[in-house]
N, C-alpha and C positions, 0 to 999 in steps of 0.2 A: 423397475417400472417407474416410469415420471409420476410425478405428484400430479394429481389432475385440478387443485386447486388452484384460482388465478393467481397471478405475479404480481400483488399491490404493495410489496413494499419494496422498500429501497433503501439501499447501501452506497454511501460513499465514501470512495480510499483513494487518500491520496497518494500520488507517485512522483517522483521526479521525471523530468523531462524523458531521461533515456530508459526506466522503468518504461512510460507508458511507450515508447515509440516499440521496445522489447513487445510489449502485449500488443501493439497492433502486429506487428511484422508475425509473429505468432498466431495470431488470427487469422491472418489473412493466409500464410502459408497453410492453417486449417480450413480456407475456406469458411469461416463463417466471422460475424463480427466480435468487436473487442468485447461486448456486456457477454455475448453467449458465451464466446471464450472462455471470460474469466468467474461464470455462473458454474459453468462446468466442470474446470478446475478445481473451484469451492467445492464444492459438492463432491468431489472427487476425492481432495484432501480431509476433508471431513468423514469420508466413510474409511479411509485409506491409514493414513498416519496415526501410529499410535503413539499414546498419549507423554511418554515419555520422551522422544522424536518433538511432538509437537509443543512441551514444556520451554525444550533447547530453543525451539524456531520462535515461539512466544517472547521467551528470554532476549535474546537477540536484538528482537525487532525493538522490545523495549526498551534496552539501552540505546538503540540506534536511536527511537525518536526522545530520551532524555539529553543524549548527546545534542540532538539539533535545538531544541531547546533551549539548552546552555547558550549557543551558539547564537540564537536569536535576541536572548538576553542582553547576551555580551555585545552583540552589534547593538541594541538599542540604548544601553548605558552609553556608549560610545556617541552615536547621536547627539545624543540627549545631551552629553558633557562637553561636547567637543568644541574647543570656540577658536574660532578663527585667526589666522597666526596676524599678528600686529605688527 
């Protein structure tokens, strides 16, 4: 049964480009929008996935955004150092 109290907070995740076009195309194939979408999903995965499952998915996603991280670093020392060839 839905929670009948209102929906005043908010969550934001970010995605890359072909992530979000995936949750529109996804949406829209369900017939409803990307937030109900991916409200639902949440809440799906949260009753659903058990916790060991969801350690490995947790794991993952952390190294993925450590890696980007790294990555953002390393482009910005680059910037930063980079000087123009003479």
């Amino acid at each position: 049964m839905p929670d009948p109290q209102p929906l005043t907070a908010q969550q934001q995740v970010p995605l890359t480009e072909g992530e979000r076009q995936a949750l529109h195309a996804a949406a829209e194939q369900a017939r409803t929008s990307p937030g109900l979408f991916s409200r639902a999903l949440l809440m799906w995965a949260l009753d659903t996935i058990e916790s060991a499952e969801l350690d490995a998915i947790t794991a993952a996603a952390r190294a993925g955004a450590h890696e980007r991280a790294q990555a953002a670093g390393r482009a910005a020392v680059r910037t930063r150092w980079a000087r123009p060839d003479s």
